[in-house]
C-alpha positions in Angstrom: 115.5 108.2 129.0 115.1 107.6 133.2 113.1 104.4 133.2 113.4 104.6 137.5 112.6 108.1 139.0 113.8 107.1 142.7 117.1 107.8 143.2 118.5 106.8 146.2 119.5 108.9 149.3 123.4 110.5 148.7 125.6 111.6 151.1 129.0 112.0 150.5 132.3 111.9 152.1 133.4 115.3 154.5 136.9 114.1 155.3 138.5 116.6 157.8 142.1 117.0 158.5 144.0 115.4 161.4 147.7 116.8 161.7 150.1 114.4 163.2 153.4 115.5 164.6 155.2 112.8 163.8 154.9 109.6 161.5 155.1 107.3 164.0 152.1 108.6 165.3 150.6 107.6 162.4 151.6 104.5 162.5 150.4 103.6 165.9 146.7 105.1 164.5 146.8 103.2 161.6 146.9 100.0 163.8 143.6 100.3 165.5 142.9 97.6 167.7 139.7 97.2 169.6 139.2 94.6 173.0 137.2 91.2 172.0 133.8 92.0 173.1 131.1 89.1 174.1 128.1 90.6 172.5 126.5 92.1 169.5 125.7 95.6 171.5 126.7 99.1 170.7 129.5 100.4 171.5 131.6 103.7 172.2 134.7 103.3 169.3 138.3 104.1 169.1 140.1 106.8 167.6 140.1 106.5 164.1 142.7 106.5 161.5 140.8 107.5 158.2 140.9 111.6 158.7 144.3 111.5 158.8 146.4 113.7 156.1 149.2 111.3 155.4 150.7 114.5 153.4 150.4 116.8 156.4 151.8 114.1 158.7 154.8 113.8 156.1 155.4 117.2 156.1 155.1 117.7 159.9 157.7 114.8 160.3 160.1 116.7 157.4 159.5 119.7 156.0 161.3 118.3 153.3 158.9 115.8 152.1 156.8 118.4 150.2 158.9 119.2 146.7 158.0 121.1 143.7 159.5 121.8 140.4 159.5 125.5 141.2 157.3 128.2 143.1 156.1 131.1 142.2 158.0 133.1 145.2 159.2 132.4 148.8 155.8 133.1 150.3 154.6 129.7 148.0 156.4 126.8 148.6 155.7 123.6 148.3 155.0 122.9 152.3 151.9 125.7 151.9 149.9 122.8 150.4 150.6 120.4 153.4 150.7 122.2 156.2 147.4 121.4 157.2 146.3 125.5 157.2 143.8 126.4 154.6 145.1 129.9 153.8 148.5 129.1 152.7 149.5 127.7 149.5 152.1 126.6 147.1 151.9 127.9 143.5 154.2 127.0 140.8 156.2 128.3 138.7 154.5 129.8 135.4 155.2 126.4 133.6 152.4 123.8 132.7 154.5 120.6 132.9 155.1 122.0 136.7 154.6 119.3 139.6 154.3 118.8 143.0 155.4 115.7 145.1 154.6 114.2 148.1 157.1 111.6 150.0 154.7 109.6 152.3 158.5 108.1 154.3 156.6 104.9 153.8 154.9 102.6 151.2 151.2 102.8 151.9 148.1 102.2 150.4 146.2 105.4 149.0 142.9 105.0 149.5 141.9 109.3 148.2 143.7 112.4 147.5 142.0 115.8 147.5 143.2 118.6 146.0 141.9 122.4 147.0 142.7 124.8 144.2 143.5 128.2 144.9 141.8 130.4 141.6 144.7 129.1 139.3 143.6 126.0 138.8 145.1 123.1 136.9 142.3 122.4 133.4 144.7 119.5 132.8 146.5 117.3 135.4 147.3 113.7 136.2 147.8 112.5 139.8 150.7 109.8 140.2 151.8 107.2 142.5 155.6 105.7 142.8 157.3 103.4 145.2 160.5 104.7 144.1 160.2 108.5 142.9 161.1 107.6 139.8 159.0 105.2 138.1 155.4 106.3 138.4 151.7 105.0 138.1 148.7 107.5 136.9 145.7 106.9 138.7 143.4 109.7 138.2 143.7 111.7 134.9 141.8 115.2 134.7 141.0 117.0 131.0 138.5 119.3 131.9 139.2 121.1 135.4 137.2 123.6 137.0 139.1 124.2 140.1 137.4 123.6 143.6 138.0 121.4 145.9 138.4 117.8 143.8 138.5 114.5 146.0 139.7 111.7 143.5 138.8 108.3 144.9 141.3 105.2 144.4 138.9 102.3 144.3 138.7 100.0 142.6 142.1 100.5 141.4 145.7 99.4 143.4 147.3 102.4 144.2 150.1 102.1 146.8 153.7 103.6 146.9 155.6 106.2 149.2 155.6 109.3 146.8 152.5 110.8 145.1 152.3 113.8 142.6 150.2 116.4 141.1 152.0 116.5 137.2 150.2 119.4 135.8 149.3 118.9 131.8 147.3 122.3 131.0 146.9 125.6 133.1 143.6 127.3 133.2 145.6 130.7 133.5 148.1 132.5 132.4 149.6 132.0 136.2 151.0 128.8 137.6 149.2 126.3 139.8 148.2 126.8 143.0 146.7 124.2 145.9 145.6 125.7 149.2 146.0 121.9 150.0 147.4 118.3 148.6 145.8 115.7 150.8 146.6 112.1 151.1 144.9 109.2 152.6 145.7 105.8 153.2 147.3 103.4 155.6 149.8 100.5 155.8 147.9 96.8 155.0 148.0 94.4 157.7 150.5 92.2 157.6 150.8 88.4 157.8 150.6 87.5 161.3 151.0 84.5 163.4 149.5 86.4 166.8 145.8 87.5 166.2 145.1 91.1 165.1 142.6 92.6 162.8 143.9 91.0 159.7 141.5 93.4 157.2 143.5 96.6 157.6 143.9 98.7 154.6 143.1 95.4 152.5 141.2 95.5 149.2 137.4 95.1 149.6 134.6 95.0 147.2 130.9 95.3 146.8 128.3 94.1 144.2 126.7 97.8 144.2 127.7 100.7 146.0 125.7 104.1 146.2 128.7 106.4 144.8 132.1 107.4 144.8 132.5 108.9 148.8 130.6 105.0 149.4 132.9 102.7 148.5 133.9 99.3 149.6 137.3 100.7 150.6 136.2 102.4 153.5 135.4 99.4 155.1 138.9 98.8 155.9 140.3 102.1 156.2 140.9 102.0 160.3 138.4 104.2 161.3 134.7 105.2 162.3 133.1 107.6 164.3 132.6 107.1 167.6 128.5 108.0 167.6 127.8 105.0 164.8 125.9 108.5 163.4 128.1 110.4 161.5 128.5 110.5 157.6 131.6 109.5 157.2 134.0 106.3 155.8 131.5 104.2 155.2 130.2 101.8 152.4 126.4 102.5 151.4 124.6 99.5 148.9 121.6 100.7 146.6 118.0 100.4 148.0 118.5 96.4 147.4 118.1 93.6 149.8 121.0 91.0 148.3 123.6 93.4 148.8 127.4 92.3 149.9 130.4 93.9 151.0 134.0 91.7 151.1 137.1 91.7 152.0 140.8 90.2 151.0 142.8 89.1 153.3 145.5 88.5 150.8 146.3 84.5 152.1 143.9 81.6 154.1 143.6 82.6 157.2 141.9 81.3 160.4 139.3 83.8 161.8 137.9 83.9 165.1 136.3 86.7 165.1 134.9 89.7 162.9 133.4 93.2 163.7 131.0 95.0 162.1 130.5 99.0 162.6 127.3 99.9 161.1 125.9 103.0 160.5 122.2 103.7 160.8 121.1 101.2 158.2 122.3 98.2 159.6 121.4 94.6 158.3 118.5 93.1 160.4 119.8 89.9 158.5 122.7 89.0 157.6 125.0 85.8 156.5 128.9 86.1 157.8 130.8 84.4 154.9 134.4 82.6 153.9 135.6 81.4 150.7 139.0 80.3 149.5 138.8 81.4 145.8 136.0 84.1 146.0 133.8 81.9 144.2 132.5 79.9 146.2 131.4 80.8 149.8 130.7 79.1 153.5 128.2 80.5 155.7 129.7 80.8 159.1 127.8 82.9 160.9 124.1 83.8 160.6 121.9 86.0 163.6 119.1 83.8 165.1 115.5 84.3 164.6 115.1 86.2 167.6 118.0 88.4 167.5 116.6 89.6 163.6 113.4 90.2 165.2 114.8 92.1 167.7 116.8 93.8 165.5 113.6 94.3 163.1 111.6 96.0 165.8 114.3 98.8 166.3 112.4 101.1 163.8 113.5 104.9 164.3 113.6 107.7 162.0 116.7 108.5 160.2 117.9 111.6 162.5 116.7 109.5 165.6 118.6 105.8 164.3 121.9 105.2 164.9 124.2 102.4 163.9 125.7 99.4 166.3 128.5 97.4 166.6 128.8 93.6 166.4 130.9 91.7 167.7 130.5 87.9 166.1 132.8 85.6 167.5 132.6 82.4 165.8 131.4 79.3 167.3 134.5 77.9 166.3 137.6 79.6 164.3 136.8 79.4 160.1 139.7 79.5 157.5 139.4 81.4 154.2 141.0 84.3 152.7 137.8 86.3 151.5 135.1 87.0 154.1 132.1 88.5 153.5 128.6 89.9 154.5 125.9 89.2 152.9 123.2 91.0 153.4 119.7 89.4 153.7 117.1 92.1 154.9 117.5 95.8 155.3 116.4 98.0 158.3 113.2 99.8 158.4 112.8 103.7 159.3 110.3 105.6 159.9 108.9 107.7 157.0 107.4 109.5 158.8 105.6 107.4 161.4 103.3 105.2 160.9 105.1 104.7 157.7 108.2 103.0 157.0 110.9 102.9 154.1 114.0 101.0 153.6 117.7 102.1 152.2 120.7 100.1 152.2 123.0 99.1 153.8 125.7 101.2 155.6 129.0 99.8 157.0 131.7 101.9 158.1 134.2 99.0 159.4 134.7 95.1 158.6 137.7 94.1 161.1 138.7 90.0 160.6 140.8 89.0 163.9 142.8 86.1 163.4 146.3 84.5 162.2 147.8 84.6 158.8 146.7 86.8 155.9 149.1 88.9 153.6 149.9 92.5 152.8 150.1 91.1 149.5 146.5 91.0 149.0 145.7 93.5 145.8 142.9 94.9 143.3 143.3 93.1 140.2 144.4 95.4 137.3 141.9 97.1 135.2 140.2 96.1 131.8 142.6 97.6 129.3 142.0 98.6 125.6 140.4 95.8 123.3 142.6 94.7 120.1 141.3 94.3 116.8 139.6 96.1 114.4 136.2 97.4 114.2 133.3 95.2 112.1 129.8 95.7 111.4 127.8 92.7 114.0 124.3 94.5 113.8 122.9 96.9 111.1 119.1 98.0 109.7 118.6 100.1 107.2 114.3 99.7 107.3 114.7 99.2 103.7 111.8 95.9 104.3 108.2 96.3 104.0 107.8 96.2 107.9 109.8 96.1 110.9 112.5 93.3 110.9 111.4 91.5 114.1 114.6 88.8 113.8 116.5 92.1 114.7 113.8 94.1 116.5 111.6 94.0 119.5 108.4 96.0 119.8 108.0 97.0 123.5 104.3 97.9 124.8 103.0 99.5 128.1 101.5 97.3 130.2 103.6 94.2 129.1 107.2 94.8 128.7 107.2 97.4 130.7 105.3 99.9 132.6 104.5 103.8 133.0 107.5 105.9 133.4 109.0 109.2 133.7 105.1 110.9 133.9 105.1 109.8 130.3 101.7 110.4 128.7 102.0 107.7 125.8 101.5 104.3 125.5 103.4 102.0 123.5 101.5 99.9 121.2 102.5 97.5 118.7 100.3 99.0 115.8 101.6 100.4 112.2 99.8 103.7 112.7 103.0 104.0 115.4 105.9 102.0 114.0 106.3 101.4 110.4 108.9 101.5 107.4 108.3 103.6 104.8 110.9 104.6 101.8 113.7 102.7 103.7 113.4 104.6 106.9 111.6 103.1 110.4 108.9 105.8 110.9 107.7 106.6 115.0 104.5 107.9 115.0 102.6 109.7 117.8 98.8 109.5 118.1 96.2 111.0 119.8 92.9 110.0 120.7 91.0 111.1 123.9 90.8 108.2 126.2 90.5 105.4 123.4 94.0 102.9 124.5 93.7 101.2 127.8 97.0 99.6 128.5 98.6 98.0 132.0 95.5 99.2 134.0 95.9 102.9 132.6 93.6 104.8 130.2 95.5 107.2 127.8 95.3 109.8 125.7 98.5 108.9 123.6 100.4 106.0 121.4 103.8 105.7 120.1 106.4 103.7 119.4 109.3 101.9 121.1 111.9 99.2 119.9 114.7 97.4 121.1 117.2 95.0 120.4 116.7 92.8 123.6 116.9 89.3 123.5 117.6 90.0 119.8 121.2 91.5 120.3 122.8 92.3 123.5 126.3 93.4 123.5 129.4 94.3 125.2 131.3 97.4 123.9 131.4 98.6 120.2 130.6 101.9 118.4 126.9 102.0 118.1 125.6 104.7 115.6 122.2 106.0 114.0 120.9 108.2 111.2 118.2 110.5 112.7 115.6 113.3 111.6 113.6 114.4 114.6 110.3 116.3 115.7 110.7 119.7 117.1 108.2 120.7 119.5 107.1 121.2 123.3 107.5 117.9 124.4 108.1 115.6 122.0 111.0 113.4 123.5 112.8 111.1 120.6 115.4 109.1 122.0 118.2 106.8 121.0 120.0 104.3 123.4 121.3 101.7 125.9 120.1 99.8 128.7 122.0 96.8 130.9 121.1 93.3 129.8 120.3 92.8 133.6 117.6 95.9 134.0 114.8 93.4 134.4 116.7 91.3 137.2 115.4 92.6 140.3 118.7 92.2 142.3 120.4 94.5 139.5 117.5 97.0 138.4 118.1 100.5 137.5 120.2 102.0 137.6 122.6 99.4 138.6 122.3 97.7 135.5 123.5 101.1 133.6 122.2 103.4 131.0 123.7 105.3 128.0 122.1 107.8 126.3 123.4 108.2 123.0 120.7 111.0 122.1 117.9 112.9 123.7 115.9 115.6 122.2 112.7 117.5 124.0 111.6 119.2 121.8 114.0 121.9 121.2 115.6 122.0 117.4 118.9 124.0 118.3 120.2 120.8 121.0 120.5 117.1 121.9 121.8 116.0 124.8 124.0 112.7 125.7 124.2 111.0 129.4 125.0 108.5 131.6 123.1 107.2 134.5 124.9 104.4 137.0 125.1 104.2 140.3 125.2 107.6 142.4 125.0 109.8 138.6 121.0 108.4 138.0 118.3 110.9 136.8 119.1 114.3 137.0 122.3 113.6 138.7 123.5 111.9 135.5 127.2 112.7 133.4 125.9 114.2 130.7 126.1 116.9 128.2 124.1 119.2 125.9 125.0 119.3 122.5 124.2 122.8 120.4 124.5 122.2 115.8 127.1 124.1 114.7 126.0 126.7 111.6 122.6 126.7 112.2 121.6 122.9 112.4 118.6 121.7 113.7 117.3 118.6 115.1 114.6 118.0 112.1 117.7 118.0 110.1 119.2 114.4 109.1 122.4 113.7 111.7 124.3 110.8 112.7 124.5 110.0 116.6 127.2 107.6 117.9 128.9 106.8 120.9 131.8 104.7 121.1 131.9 102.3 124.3 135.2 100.8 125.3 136.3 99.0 128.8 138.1 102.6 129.5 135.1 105.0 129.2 132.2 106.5 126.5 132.6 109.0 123.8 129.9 110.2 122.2 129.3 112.0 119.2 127.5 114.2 116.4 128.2 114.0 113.0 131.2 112.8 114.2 132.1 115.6 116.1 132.9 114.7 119.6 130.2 115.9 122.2 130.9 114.4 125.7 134.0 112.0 126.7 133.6 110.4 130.1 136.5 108.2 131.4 136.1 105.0 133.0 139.0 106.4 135.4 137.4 109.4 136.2 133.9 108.2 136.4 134.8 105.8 139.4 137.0 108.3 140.7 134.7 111.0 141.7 131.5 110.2 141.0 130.2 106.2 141.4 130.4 102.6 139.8 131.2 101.7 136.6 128.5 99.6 135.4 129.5 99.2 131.8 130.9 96.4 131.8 128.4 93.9 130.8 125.8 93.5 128.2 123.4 96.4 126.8 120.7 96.7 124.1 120.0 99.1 122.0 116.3 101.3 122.2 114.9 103.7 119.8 111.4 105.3 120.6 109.5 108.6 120.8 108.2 109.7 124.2 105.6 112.5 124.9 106.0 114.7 128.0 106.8 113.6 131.3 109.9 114.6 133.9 112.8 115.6 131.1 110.5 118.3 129.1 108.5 119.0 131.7 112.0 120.0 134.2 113.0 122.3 131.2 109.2 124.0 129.4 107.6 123.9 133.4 104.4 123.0 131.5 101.7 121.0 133.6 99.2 121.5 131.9 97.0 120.0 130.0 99.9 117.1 130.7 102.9 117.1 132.2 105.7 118.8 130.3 103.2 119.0 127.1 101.4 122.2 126.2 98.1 122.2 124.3 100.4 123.4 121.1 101.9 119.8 121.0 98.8 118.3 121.5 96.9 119.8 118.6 100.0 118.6 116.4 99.8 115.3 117.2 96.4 116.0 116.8 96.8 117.1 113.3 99.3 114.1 112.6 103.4 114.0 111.2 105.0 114.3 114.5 107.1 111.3 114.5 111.0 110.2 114.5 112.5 109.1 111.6 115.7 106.8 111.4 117.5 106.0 108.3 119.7 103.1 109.8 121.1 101.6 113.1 124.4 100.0 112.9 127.0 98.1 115.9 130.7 98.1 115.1 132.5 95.7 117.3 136.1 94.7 117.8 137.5 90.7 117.2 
């Protein structure tokens, strides 16, 4: 289910290549400094240092940087993938354990590595950092390549070392594997320093909500943005959300002076300049007057028109912290098109600190590993009662907990003709009656049925399972799943609070289909995946559907048979935030029509993704979703 239908503006990441001769040169980029300006104006910036190929740099410093365990001939050695031109290659020898390695000459921070795959492409490969060459660190884990171009973001993971390496699991040929091009970036973190300098340089930074995985916070402190304040590129982007923040870690207190901030287009009209100690607590330092928001607020342009600006804050007088912050307080307003305005987030491509101190120390805290223990039933219901168990069970209607969605054409009503037990299965009943339920100032045609486990039990991680039988028809949309605890919080909202769906079905009785929807993978840009019943199964058939949710990613199955496996590790790395972390509930309910059926039968009429064939059954009566049990298996 897509309780939101706005999904917010995405565009990604273009890096392009800049080939140093030498790495000393790319050392003096990667230490950016800018003058200390006296306003908050735009500005013309300096060259930047997040383009540059830290593999092609190696490799145009030493040809010998660039090793392989083998090549497939003399015209493919291992420098064809760093040599900074498209149309050479390296390509393995025929093995699949084969490898390639690049030595960076320093220890560096990796903020990305993109891959370009020539037509023999890895299926299975694991890219690894070292600091030695020897000992090694995975940090992004493919099992299902398809070749391409793959850009594998770091964040919010700490990756730095001198070597990295593509260790190849699985060909997806008979040939070896071949990259047109291995690219690195990255830069050295600022160290501590007793004269002032920009003291957030390749430091960890983090974000409450960022729009997807070319967004992140790491690009805030990645040396670079583009010199118009225009283009789209190395930049953090926040959801369409007002109390949005972006922070950095400056590894040690430190006294600041100072801070810039390079904003693209959608700069903050408002905005708080914060310090804390422990990243906990937080001191406002800095805040724009009254005049200088309006002024700010009045700068309404349309988004090819806008362009971003640079501010300069110097502090009244210096602060000490080691995190520093913005918080933003109100978003800028574009024209949509004129007289008409709209509002996205906010978009920062730099967050410079000048001061003293800080530490190159200063790293992303290690992520969640697996949970010990063994599984236990903490929630089951087997309908076997003469009604719904409302201890366990909440019954969701349109108009009060929640509204019209999706170009739905039900209404959910808390009534036995839609949600009942019956011969120790909950029974989801559609119902049609020409104009006759009036609900949250709509008049429809419909009722179902929709339950929950909010409030009742919310939980973090477990395997949560149900036994299903399922109308098959046009339409009919039965669904089983998961929502974030902190949906109804309107600084979270969808789909920053998360969604998992365990099981959709519209309609059709050969397929079901499992998703995820997060930030920058929502609504039809979700992970998901279509399921098809092995020897001739349908979906009015009786079948179990489960997903198992751990701190390290979602698997999801049929029947016990394995349907879609989505990594935490992968998820973050190429496509947006992992939101799963935190509380969900579980939601059973049977939908009729609206954006899912409707994007897949093209029916509009007489409703939206519901043919007159559905309606007459509904009409007639039976079409409902039946479920046998519900259970939660938890680890402790």
């Amino acid at each position: 289910m897509r309780p939101r239908t706005r999904v917010p503006r995405t565009r990604p990441v273009r890096p392009r290549t800049l080939l140093l001769t030498a790495l000393t040169a790319l050392a003096a980029l990667a230490t950016v400094t800018v003058p200390e300006a006296t306003g908050a104006t735009p500005r013309a910036a300096a060259p930047a240092a997040w383009d540059t190929d830290l593999a092609a740099a190696a490799y145009a410093a030493d040809s010998g940087a660039v090793t392989a365990s083998g090549s497939e001939n003399d015209a493919t050695l291992p420098g064809g993938a760093a040599d900074g031109n498209g149309t050479t290659r390296w390509s393995s020898n025929a093995a699949d354990d084969a490898w390639i390695r690049i030595d960076l000459g320093a220890t560096l921070r990796i903020d990305r590595v993109t891959l370009d795959w020539e037509a023999a492409y890895g299926k299975k490969y694991v890219l690894e950092v070292s600091k030695n060459g020897t000992d090694w660190q995975p940090f992004y884990t493919e099992d299902a390549g398809t070749g391409g171009s793959v850009t594998a973001s770091t964040y919010p993971q700490e990756v730095t070392g001198r070597y990295v390496r593509m260790r190849g699991v699985q060909r997806a040929t008979p040939y070896g594997y071949s990259l047109y091009a291995f690219k690195v970036y990255g830069g050295t973190p600022a160290p501590a320093s007793t004269t002032r300098a920009n003291l957030a340089l390749h430091h960890p930074a983090y974000s409450n909500v960022y729009q997807h995985a070319g967004n992140t916070p790491a690009y805030v402190t990645d040396g670079g943005w583009p010199a118009d304040l225009k283009a789209d590129r190395s930049r953090w982007s926040s959801d369409w959300n007002a109390d949005r923040w972006v922070s950095v870690d400056l590894g040690a207190r430190s006294t600041i002076d100072t801070v810039d901030l390079y904003w693209e287009a959608a700069y903050a009209v408002d905005y708080e300049l914060q310090v804390s100690d422990d990243n906990r607590t937080w001191r406002t330092v800095y805040r724009p007057s009254a005049a200088e928001a309006a002024a700010r607020r009045a700068d309404v342009k349309s988004p090819a028109e806008a362009t971003g600006r640079h501010d300069t804050v110097k502090l009244s007088s210096p602060a000490t912290g080691r995190y520093v912050r913005m918080l933003g307080k109100e978003r800028r307003s574009f024209y949509n098109p004129a007289p008409a305005t709209a509002q996205f987030g906010y978009s920062l491509y730099e967050f410079q600190v000048w001061g003293t101190g800080g530490s190159a120390d200063a790293a992303y805290p290690a992520l969640p590993g697996d949970q010990g223990g063994t599984y236990r039933t903490t929630f089951f219901d087997d309908f076997t009662g003469a009604g719904l168990d409302r201890s366990k069970w909440r019954v969701v209607r349109t108009g009060t907990e929640m509204g019209s969605v999706n170009g739905e054409s039900q209404a959910y009503v808390d009534s036995t003709d839609n949600i009942r037990t019956a011969n120790g299965n909950l029974l989801l009943t559609a119902k049609y009656c020409k104009g006759c339920t009036k609900a949250g100032g709509g008049t429809y045609d419909f009722t179902s049925g929709r339950i929950d486990t909010n409030t009742k039990f919310d939980f973090t991680y477990g395997k949560v399972s149900a036994r299903m039988k399922l109308p098959v028809g046009d339409g009919f949309w039965p669904a089983f799943w998961m929502l974030g605890s902190n949906v109804d919080d309107p600084s979270v909202s969808w789909p920053a609070s998360g969604e998992t769906d365990i099981m959709e079905n519209i309609g059709y009785g050969d397929w079901t289909s499992s998703a995820l929807h997060g930030p920058g993978y929502s609504a039809d840009g979700n992970i998901g995946a279509q399921q098809h019943y092995p020897d001739g199964g349908r979906a009015d058939q009786w079948h179990t559907y489960a997903v198992e949710w751990t701190p390290k990613g979602m698997k999801f199955s049929v029947d016990d048979r394995v349907v879609q496996e989505t990594t935490r590790n992968k998820l973050e790395s190429t496509r947006g935030q992992w939101v799963f972390d935190h509380d969900q509930y579980v939601i059973l309910n049977l939908a009729l029509g609206g954006a899912y059926p409707a994007g897949w039968n093209k029916v509009t009429q007489p409703y939206w993704g519901l043919p007159q064939s559905s309606v007459d059954r509904i009409a007639q009566g039976g079409v409902q979703a039946e479920i046998d049990w519900v259970r939660v298996e938890q680890k402790g």
